[in-house]
KOLMIVEX-579407 format. One record per residue (C-alpha): residue in one letter; chain; x, y negated, z. Coordinates in nm, 4 decimals, decimal comma. Layout:
N
 residu chaine        x        y        z
      A      A        X        Y        Z
...
END
This chain:
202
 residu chaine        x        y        z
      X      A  13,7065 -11,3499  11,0492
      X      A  13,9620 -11,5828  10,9892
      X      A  13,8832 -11,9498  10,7688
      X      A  13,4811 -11,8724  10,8081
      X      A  13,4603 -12,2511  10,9757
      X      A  13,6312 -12,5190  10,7743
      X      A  13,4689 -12,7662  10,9385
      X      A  13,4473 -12,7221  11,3540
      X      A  13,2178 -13,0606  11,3811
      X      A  13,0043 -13,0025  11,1296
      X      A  12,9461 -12,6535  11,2595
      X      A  12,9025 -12,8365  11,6357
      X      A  12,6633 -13,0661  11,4739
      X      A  12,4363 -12,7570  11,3080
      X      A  12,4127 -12,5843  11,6299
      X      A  12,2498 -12,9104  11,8201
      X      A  12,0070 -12,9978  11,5626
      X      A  11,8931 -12,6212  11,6142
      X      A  11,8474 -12,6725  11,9366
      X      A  11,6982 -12,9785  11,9098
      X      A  11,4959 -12,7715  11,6758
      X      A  11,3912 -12,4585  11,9484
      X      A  11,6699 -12,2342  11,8608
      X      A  11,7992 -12,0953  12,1661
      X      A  11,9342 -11,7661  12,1263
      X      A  12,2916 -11,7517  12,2065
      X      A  12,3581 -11,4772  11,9214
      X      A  12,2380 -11,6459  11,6615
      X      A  12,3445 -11,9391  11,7759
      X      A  12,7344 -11,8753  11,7620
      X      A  12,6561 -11,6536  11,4273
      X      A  12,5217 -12,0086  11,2587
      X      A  12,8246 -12,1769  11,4297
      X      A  13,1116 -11,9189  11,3166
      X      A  12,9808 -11,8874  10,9700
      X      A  12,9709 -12,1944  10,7429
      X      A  12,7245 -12,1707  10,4465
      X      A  12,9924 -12,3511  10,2485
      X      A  13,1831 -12,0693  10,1767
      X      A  12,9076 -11,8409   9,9884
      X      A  12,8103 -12,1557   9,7437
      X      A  12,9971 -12,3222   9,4449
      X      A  13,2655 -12,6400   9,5166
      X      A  13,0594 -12,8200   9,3654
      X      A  12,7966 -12,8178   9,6201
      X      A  13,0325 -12,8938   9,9573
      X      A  12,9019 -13,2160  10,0034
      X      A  12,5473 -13,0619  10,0596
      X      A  12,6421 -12,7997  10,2730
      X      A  12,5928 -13,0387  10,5770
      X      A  12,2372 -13,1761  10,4642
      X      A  11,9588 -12,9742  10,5764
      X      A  11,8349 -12,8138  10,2468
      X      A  11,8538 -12,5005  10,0882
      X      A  12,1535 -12,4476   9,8214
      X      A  12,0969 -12,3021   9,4866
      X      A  12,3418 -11,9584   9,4314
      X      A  12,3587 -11,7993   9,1008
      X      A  12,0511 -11,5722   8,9131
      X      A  11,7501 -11,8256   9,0143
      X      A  11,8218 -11,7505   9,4065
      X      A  11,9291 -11,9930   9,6748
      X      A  12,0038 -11,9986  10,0315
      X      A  11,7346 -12,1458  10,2768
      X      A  11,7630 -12,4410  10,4832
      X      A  11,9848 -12,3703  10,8324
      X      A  11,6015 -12,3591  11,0269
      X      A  11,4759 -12,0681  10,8202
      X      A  11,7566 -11,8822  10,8467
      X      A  11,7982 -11,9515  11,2310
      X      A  11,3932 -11,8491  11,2701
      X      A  11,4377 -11,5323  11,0543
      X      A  11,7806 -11,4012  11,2607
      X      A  11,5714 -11,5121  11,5930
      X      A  11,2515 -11,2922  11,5167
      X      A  11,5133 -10,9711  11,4560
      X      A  11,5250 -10,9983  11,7998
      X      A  11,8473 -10,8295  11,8232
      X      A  12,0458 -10,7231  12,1040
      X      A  12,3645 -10,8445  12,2616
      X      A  12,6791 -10,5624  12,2047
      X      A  12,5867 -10,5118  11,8328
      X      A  12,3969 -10,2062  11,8785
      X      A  12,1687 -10,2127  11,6048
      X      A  12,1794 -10,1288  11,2498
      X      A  12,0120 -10,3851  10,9935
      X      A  11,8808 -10,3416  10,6545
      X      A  11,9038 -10,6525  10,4791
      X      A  11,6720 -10,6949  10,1587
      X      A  11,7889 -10,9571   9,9158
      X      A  12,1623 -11,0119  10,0575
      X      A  12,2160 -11,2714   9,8034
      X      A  12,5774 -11,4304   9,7957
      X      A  12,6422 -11,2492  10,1259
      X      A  12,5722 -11,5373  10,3831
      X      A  12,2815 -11,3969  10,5329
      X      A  12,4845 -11,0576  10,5213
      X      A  12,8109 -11,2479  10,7179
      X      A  12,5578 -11,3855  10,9703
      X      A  12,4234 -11,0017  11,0369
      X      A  12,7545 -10,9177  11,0974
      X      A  12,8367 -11,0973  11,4225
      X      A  12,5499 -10,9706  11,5673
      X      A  12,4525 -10,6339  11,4605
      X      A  12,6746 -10,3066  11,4407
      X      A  12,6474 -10,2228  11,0996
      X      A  12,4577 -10,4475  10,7900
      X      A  12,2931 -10,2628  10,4533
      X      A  12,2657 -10,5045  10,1978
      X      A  12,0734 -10,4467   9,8576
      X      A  12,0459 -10,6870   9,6042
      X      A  11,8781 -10,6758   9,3243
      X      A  12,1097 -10,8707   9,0618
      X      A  12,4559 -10,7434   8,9948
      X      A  12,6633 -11,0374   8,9839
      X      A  12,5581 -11,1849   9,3101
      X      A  12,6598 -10,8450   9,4385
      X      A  12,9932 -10,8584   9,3584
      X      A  13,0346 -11,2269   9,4096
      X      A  12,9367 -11,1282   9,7957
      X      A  13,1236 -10,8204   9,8098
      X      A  13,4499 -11,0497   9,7199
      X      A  13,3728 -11,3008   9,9226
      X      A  13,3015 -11,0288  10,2377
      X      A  13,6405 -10,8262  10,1503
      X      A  13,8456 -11,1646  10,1499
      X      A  13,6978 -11,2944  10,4871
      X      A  13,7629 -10,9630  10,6602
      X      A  13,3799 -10,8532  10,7373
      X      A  13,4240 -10,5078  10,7931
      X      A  13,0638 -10,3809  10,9387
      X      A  12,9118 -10,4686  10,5782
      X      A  12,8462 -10,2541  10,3099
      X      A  12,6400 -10,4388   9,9706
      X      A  12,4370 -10,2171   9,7113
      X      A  12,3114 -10,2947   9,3988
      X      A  11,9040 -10,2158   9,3515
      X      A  11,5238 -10,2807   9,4286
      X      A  11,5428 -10,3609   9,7758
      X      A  11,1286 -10,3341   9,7886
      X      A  11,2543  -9,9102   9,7371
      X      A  11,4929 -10,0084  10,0945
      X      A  11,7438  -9,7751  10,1314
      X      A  11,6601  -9,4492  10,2481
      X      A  11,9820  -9,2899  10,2526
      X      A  12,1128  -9,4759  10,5428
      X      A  11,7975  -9,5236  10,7214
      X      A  11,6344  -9,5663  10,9591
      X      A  11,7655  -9,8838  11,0453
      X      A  11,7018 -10,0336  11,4067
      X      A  11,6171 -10,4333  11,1825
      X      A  11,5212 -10,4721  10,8087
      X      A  11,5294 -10,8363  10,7327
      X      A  11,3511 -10,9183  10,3856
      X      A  11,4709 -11,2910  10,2890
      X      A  11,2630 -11,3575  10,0513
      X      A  10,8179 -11,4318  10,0694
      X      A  10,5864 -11,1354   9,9509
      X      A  10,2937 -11,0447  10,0095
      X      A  10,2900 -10,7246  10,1465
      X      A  10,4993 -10,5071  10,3367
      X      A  10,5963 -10,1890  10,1609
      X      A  10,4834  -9,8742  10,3503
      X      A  10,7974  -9,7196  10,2272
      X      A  10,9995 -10,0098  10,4147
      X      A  10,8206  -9,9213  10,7196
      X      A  10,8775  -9,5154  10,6865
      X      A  11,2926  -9,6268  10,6850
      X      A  11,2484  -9,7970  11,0521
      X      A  11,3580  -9,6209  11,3869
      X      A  11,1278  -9,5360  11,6962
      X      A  11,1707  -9,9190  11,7982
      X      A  11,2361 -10,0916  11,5166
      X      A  11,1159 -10,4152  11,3308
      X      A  11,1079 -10,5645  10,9984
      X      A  11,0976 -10,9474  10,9510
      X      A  10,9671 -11,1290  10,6473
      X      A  10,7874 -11,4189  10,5217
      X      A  10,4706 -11,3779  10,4200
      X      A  10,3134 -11,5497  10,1181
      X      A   9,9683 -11,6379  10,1586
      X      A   9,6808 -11,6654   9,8843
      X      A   9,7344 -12,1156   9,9287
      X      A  10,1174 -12,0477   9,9123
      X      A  10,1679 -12,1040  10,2499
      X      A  10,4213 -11,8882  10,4223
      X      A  10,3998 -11,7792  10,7812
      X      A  10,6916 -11,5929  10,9747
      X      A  10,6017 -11,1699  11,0290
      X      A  10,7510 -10,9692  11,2572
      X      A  10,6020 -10,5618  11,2037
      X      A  10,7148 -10,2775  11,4317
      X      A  10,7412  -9,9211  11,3579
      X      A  10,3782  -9,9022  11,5321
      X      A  10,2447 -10,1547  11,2524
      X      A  10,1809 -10,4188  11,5548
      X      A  10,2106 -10,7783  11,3613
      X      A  10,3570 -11,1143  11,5159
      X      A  10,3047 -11,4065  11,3182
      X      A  10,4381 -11,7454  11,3827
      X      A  10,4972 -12,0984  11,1615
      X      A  10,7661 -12,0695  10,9505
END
C-alpha cells in the first residue's frame, strides 16, 4: 500500500493524541497510522486533514473525527492475523473500508450512493487494497450473499439494529454501531450473534 502516508509526522502525531485519548490497541493503532484520511477527501480540504474534525465527502456524507473512528474499529474487537471477515455498512469514500483492510482478511462494503462508490473503488484500485470489494445498495438489507461475516461495522447512527443484519453474523460474531437516542444523543453498541448488548460513550 504504497503513498497511503504522505505525511509520517502528522500520522506520528494522530497516533499519540489517541493514546492520549485511551486508544490502545496496537491494530488499530498502526491502521490509523498507515492510512491518512487525506487521501479519500478533496485537495481542497488538506489543510484540515490534521485538525481533529470530521471532513465533508460528496452526497451529504462525511468522515468522522480520528476518535470515532478509532472507538468504532476498537469495539470490532478484531483479531491479530486478519482472520475475520467484515461487513462494512456505509463505506463512504473508502477510508473506513482502507482502515478494515489492514486488519481484517477480507472487507464488504455497501454504499448506498453510486458516485461515492466508484470514487472509493478508484481510489482502493490505485492504492493497491486488494482484500476489498465495494457494492452499490441499502446496506440496512446487509449483504447476504457473502455472509455471515465474523464484524459488520454500521458507520453511521440509527436507531435500531436490523434483525436481518443480525441473521448475516457468524457463531461469534458482532456488529458495531452508534446508536441514536430519542434526545439525539449517541452511545457506542456492540451486539453479538446472541443479542448480548455493550454500550459505552461515544
Amino acid at each position: 500500500m504504497a503513498d497511503l502516508i504522505p505525511d509520517p509526522l502528522r500520522a506520528a502525531r494522530l497516533v499519540l493524541s489517541l493514546r492520549r485519548q485511551g486508544i490502545t490497541d496496537d491494530g488499530v493503532l498502526t491502521a490509523l497510522e498507515t492510512v491518512d484520511r487525506g487521501v479519500f477527501v478533496g485537495e481542497n480540504l488538506s489543510a484540515m486533514v490534521a485538525e481533529d474534525c470530521a471532513l465533508p465527502i460528496p452526497c451529504g456524507q462525511s468522515i468522522p473525527r480520528p476518535i470515532i473512528t478509532a472507538k468504532l474499529l476498537r469495539a470490532l474487537q478484531v483479531s491479530p492475523g486478519k482472520e475475520e471477515r467484515v461487513l462494512l455498512i456505509g463505506s463512504g469514500s473508502g477510508y473506513t473500508a482502507a482502515l478494515l483492510s489492514q486488519i481484517s482478511r477480507h472487507v464488504y462494503g455497501i454504499e448506498r450512493y453510486e458516485r461515492l462508490v466508484e470514487q472509493s473503488r478508484s481510489r482502493l484500485n490505485a492504492l493497491n487494497v486488494e482484500n476489498v470489494t465495494i457494492k452499490h445498495g441499502n446496506g440496512l438489507l446487509g449483504l447476504q450473499e457473502h455472509g455471515p461475516y465474523d464484524r459488520i461495522l454500521l458507520t453511521g447512527a440509527i436507531k435500531t439494529i436490523p434483525a436481518v443484519l443480525i441473521e448475516q453474523l457468524s457463531k461469534n460474531g458482532l456488529i458495531v454501531t452508534a446508536i441514536e437516542s430519542n434526545s439525539g444523543d449517541q452511545i457506542l453498541r456492540t451486539v453479538s450473534k446472541d443479542k448480548d448488548v455493550i454500550d459505552e460513550p461515544m
